[in-house]
C-alpha positions in Angstrom: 189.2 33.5 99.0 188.1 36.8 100.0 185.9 38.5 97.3 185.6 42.2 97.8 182.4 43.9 96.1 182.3 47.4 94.6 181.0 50.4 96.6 177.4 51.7 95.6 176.0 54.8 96.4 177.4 58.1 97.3 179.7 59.2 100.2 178.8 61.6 102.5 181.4 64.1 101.3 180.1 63.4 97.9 176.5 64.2 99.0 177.5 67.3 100.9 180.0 68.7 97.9 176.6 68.2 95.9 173.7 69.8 98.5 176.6 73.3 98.4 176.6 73.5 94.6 173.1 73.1 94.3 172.5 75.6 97.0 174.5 78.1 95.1 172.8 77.9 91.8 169.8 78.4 93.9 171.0 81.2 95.7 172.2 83.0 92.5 168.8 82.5 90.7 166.8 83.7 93.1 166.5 87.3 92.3 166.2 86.8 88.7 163.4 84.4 89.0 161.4 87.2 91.6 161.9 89.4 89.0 160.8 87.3 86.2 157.5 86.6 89.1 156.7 90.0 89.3 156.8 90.9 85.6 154.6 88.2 84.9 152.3 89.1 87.0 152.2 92.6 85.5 151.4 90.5 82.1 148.7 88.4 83.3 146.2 91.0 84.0 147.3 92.9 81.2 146.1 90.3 79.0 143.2 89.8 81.3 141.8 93.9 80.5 143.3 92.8 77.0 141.1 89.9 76.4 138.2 92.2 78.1 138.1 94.5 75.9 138.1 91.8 73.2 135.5 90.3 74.5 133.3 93.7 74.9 134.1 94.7 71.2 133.2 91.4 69.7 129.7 90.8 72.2 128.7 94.4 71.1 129.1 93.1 67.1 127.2 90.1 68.1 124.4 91.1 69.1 124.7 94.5 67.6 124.1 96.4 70.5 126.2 99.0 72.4 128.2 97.1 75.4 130.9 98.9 77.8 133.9 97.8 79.1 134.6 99.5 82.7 137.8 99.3 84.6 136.5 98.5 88.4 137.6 100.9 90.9 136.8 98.4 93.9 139.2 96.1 95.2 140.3 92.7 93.6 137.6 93.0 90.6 139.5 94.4 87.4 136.7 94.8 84.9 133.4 94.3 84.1 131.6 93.9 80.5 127.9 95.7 80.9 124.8 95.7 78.5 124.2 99.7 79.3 120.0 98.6 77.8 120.1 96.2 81.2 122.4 96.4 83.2 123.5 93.5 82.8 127.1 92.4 84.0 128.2 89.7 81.0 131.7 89.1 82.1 133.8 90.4 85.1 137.0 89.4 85.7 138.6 88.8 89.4 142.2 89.4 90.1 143.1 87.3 92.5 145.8 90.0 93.5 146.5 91.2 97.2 147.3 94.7 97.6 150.2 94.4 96.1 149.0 93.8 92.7 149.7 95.8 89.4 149.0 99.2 89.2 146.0 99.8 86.5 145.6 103.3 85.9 143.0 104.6 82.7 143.0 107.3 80.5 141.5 108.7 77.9 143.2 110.5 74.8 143.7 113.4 76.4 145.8 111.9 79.4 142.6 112.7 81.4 141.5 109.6 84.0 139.1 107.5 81.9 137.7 104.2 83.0 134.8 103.5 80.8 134.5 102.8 76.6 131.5 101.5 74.6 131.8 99.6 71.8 128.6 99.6 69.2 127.3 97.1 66.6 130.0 97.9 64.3 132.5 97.2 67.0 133.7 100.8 67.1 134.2 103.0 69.7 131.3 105.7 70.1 130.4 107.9 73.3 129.8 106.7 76.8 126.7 107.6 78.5 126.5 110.5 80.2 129.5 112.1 78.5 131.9 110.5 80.6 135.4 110.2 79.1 136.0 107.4 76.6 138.7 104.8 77.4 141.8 105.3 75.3 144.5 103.5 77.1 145.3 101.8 80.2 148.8 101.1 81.7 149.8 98.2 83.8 153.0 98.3 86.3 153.9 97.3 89.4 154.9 99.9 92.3 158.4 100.6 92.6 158.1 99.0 96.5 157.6 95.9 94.8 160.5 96.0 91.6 162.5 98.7 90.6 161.1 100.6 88.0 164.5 100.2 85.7 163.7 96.4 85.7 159.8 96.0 85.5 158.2 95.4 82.4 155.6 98.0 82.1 152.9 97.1 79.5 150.1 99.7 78.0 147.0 98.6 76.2 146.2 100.9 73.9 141.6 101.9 72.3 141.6 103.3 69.0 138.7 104.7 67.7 138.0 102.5 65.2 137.8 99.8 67.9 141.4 98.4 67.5 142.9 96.9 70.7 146.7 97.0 71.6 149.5 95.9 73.5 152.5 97.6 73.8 155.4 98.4 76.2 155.7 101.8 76.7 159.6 101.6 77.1 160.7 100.5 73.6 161.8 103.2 71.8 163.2 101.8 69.0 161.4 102.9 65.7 160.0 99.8 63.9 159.3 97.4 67.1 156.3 95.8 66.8 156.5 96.5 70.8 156.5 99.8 70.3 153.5 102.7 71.5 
């Protein structure tokens, strides 16, 4: 007597049927995951200057002296935290980026180009040495050849006086988000 055994495995038409499914869902998340790529990258250095700043404020209450933040203007170094009494660079952050990183573009209260606050022992904002403009917000985004403005998630960190230190995204509108500039 013949005894016939059950197939095992997968067909080939089984297989195939599978691999073009797969390679649909694929194809269909694509964009959405670029997008969701760029827009994080746009909130990883954000929270980078974030934390810088951070980090300036709260060396300048320890050791109760008067320590800058700068925003670099050479390539692929964001910031550096300085001791203005030495000179001395405590913390500088890299970005890693290429050239087609964020955008990080300072200003100061006025809307004038600002790359430079100093936080004193209190942790407050006071002026920078030789009167340049004081820091009062930076925005982060990503150049439109990159993502389309209507679909990148611009984020804004925002100096108050009193040494607070703020993220927002400059696109809510709605009064009453916590999101909200």
């Amino acid at each position: 007597m013949l005894r016939v055994r059950p197939n095992r495995g997968f067909s080939m038409i089984e297989s195939l049927l599978t691999v073009v499914v797969l390679s649909i869902l694929v194809a269909t998340a694509l964009p959405s995951l670029g997008e969701w790529m760029a827009n994080s990258r746009i909130r990883t250095v954000a929270d980078g200057i974030n934390a810088g700043l951070q980090y300036a404020r709260v060396e300048a209450v320890r050791r109760n002296v008067p320590i800058e933040f700068r925003l670099a203007e050479s390539t692929g170094v964001t910031f550096d935290v300085v001791d203005p009494a030495t000179a001395a660079v405590l913390q500088q952050r890299r970005t890693g980026e290429s050239l087609d990183g964020p955008t990080i573009v300072g200003r100061d209260a006025g809307g004038s180009a600002a790359t430079r606050v100093t936080f004193n022992g209190l942790g407050q904002v006071v002026a920078n040495a030789g009167g340049l403009a004081s820091l009062a917000r930076v925005d982060i985004d990503l150049p439109t050849s990159i993502l389309e403005a209507a679909k990148s998630r611009d984020l804004r960190i925002l100096v108050g006086g009193g040494g607070r230190i703020r993220m927002c995204d400059p696109n809510v509108l709605a009064t009453g988000d916590p999101r909200r500039c």
